[in-house]
C-alpha positions, 0 to 999 in steps of 0.5 A: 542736344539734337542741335549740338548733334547737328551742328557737329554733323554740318562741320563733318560734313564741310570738313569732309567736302572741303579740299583746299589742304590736300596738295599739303598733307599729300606732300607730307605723306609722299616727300619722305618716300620719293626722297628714300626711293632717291637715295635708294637708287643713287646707293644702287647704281652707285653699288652697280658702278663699284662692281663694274670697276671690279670686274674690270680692274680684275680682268685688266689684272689678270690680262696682265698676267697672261701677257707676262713672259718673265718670272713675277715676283713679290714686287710684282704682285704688291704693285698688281694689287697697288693697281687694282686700289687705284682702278677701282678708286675706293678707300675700302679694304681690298684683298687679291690672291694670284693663283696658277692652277694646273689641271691634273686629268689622272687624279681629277684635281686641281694642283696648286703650282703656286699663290700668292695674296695681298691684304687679309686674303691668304695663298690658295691651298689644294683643298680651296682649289679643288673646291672651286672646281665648278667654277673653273674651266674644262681643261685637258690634263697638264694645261695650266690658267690664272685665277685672279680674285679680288674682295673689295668691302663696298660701304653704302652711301646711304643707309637705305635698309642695307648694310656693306658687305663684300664684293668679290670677283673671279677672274680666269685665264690661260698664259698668252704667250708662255705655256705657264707664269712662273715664279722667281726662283722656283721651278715650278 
């Protein structure tokens, strides 16, 4: 039994001082986890990439606006939102909704002169403007600004522990050279 016990200790003791198959388990070990950091970064800057294509189609959308000095139309809005797909280059779901929001200092509110949407996004209402309050400029009373909002559901490359979710952005400004954007055939 003693020599048994001793020669289990040697082979202990040679398998624990042996290194040869380290590099190999090691590799084992690692591979997966440097693939997965891989793939982690590749779905983040390719997430960082979408939200920068957002932001700037959405700011471009809303430039365009504010240069406008004619009337825009039902047409006008479905190309904008044409153009906004096309910028951002992705075959996911998008919405957009233009709103023109007057700032009424007597009544501390927000007045909805008109919104209209694309996609699954609806027009805006008075109760959605007047929440968003925070977000929107200081302004005196009577001045009108464009709110152009885009939702764009960005579906991960890879599934790294993430799942899509959406991307929204908020984009606002005043009319450049009209005091106010109009809609076709209102007065308002």
């Amino acid at each position: 039994m003693k020599r048994l016990a001793s020669r289990i200790g040697a082979r202990l003791s040679r398998f624990r001082a042996e290194t040869s198959g380290n590099v190999a388990i090691e590799a084992l070990i690692l591979l997966p986890l440097l693939f997965w950091a891989y793939l982690a970064m590749f779905s983040y800057f390719d997430m960082l990439r979408q939200q920068s294509l957002n932001q700037k189609a959405s700011f471009t959308l809303a430039d365009m606006l504010s240069r406008e000095t004619l009337e825009i139309n039902d047409q006008y809005v479905t190309n904008a939102h044409d153009l906004f797909k096309s910028m951002i280059r992705s075959d996911s779901s998008t919405a957009m909704r233009i709103s023109v929001l007057k700032w009424n200092a007597p009544s501390n509110r927000f007045d909805v002169m008109w919104s209209e949407a694309r996609g699954p996004a609806t027009a805006m209402n008075a109760g959605q403007a007047n929440g968003m309050t925070a977000k929107l400029p200081l302004m005196p009373s009577g001045e009108e600004v464009i709110l152009v909002e885009t939702w764009t559901t960005y579906a991960i490359p890879f599934k790294i522990g993430m799942d899509d979710f959406e991307m929204n952005t908020f984009t606002f400004v005043r009319p450049r050279f009209t005091s106010q954007l109009k809609w076709e055939n209102t007065d308002v």
